[in-house]
C-alpha positions in Angstrom: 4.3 7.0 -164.9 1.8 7.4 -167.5 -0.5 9.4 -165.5 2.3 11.8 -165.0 3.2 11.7 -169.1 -0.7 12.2 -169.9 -0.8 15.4 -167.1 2.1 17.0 -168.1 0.8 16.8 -172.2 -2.4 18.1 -171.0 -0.7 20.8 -169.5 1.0 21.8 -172.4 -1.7 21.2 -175.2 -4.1 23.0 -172.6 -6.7 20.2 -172.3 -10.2 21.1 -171.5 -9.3 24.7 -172.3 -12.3 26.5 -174.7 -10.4 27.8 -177.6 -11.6 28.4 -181.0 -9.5 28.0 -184.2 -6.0 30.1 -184.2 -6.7 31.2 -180.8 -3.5 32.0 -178.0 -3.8 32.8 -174.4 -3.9 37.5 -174.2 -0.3 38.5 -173.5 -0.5 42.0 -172.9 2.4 43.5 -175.1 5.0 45.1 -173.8 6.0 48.7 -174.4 9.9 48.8 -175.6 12.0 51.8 -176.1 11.1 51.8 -179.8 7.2 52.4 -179.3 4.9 55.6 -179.3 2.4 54.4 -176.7 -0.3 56.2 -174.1 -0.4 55.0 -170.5 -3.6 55.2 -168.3 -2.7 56.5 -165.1 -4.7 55.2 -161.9 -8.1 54.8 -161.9 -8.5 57.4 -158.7 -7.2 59.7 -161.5 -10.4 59.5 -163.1 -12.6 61.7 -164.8 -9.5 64.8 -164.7 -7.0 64.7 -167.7 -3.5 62.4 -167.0 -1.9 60.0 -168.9 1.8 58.8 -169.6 3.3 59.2 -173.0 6.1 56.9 -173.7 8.0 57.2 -176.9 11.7 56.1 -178.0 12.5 55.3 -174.7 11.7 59.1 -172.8 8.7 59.6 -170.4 6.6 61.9 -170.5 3.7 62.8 -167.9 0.7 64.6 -169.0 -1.5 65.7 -166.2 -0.8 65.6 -162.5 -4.6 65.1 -160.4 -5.0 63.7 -156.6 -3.7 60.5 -157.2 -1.1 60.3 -160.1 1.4 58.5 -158.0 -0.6 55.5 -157.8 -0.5 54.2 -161.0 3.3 55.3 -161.7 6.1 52.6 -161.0 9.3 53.2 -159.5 10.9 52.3 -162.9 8.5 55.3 -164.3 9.2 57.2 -161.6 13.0 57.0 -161.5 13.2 57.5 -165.1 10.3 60.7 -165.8 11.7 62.9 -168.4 8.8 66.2 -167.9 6.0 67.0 -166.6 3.4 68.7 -168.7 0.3 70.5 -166.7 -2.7 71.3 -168.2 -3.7 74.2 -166.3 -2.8 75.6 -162.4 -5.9 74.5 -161.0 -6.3 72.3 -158.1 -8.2 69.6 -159.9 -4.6 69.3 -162.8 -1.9 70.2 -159.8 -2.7 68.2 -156.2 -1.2 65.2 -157.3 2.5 67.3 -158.6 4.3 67.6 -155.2 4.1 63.5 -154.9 5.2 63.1 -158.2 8.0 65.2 -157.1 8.5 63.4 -153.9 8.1 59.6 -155.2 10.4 60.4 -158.2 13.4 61.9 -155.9 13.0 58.9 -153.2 12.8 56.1 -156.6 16.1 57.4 -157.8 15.6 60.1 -159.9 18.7 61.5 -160.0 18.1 65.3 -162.2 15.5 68.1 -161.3 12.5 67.4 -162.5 11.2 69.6 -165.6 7.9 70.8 -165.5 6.0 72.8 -168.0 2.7 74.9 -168.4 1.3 78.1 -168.3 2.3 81.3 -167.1 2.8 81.1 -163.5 3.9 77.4 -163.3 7.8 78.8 -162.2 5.7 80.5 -159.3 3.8 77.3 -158.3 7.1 75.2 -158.6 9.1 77.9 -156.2 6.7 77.3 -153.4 6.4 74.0 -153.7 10.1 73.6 -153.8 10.0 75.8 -150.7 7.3 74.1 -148.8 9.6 70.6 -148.5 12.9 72.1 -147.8 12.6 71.0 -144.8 11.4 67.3 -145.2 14.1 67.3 -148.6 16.5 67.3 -146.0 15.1 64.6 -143.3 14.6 62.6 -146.9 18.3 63.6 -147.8 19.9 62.2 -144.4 17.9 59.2 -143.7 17.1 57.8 -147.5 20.1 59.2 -149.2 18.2 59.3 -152.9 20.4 58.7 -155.5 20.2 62.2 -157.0 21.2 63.8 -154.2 19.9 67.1 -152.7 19.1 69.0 -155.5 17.5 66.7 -157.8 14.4 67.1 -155.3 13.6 70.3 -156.9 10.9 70.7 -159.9 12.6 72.7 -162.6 10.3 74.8 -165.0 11.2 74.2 -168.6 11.0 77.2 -170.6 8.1 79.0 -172.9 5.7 79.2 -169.9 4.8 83.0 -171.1 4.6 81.8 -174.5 1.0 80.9 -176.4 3.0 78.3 -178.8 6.6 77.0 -178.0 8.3 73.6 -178.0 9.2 72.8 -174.9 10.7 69.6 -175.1 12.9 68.6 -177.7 15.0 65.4 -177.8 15.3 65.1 -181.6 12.9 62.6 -182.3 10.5 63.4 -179.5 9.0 67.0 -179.8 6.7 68.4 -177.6 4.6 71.8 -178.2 2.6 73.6 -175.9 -0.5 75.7 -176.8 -2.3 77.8 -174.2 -5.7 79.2 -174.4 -7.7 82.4 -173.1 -8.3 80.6 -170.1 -5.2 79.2 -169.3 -5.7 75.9 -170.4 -3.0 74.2 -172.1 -3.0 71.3 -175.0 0.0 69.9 -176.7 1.3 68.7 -179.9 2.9 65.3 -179.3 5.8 64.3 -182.5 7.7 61.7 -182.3 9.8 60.8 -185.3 6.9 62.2 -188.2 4.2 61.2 -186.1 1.9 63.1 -184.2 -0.6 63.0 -180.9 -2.9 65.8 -180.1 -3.4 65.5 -175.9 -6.2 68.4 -174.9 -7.9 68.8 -171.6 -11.7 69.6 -171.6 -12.1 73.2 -171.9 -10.1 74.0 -175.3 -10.2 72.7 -178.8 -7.0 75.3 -179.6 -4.4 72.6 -179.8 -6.9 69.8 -181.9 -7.9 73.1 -184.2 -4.4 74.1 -185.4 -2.8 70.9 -185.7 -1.8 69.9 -188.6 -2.9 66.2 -189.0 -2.3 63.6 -186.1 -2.3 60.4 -186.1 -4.5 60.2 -182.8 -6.2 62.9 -180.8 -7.0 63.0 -177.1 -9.6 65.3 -175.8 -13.4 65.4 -174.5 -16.1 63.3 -176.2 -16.1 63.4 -180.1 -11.9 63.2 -180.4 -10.4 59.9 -180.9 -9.7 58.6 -177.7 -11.6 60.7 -174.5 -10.3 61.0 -170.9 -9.9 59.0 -169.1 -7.6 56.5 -171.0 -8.1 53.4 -169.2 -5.6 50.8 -171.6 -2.3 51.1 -173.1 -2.5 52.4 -176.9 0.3 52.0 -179.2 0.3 54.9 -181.7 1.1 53.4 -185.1 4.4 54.1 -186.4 5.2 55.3 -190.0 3.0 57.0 -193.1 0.0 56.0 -193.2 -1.6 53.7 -195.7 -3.0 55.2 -198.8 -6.5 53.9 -200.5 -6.6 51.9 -202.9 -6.7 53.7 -206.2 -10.0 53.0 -208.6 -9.3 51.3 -211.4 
């Protein structure tokens, strides 16, 4: 009997464990409806721009390369509010039509929204197109909870647009800004505070932003693709220096 009494204190005061003064076991924090955070998306994402914004409870994905899916959960899935694409080329679109796919079969149960530049309502027909036929083998045999039509990716509007909100819930604002080149960057606010997210290949979106609290872009911004941990974005004004006496 006192063997077991002496294991079980070990267990909890953590005998033998190495811990310096004040130290606690790394719990990685959990992201609640009332944070402004930055996801990493999966590592076969990497070096090409994509990572999920979550902020007062909405999701937002930023970025759809080969390989998106992966490092998306059902519960993200089920529960993505938009898409935002940084450009229409292959190396920022292969991985949208399983996005689209996964997210109808997890449960999503609205079209999907999808912005970016101008021709993104074209890309989003023929993809639409391409799976009508496997949307309705999916339909019959896995009955998704949206039904038929929440299969479809939906373009949000402002495509032709060089600066436009296109997503607006009130506290979560998100404005798209298109290049020359047909790149596009974004203005991320969520209640007061805002995240510059930039592919490589513009600086428009970091240039005419008024201050942010956090920029994502190419080498020399704040935080550079690919994001690889989940970063809280701190909430409310920022502190001011000290003033000299």
């Amino acid at each position: 009997m006192r063997a077991i009494i002496l294991l079980a204190f070990c267990l909890v005061a953590g005998c033998g464990a190495e811990k310096g003064p004040g130290m606690v076991p790394e719990v990685p924090r959990k992201v609640t409806s009332a944070d402004f955070a930055l996801l990493p998306c999966a590592p076969a994402t990497a070096p090409n721009a994509c990572v999920l914004v979550m902020a007062g409870g909405k999701r937002v994905l930023f970025g759809t390369p080969s390989g998106t899916v992966q490092g998306l959960t059902e519960t993200d899935l089920r529960n993505l509010d938009a898409v935002m694409l940084f450009s229409l080329r292959g190396e920022d679109l292969e991985g949208l039509d399983d996005i689209r796919n996964a997210s109808w079969r997890a449960g999503h149960e609205t079209p999907l929204r999808v912005s970016g530049p101008v021709g993104t309502s074209a890309v989003l027909s023929a993809i639409n197109k391409a799976y009508e036929v496997s949307d309705a083998f999916t339909f019959v045999e896995q009955s998704p909870a949206g039904g038929f039509n929440a299969a479809v990716l939906q373009p949000l509007p402002g495509e032709k647009d060089t600066k436009t909100r296109v997503f607006n819930t009130g506290d979560l604002v998100v404005t798209h800004l298109v290049n020359d080149k047909e790149r596009v960057g974004y203005w991320v606010d969520y209640n007061g505070v805002r995240v510059v997210i930039e592919p490589c290949g513009m600086t428009q979106a970091s240039h005419f932003s008024d201050p942010a609290r956090l920029t994502l872009s190419c080498e020399g911004a704040d935080l550079s693709w690919p994001v690889t941990d989940v970063v809280f974005v701190p909430l409310g004004a920022p502190k001011k220096a000290a003033e000299s006496p």
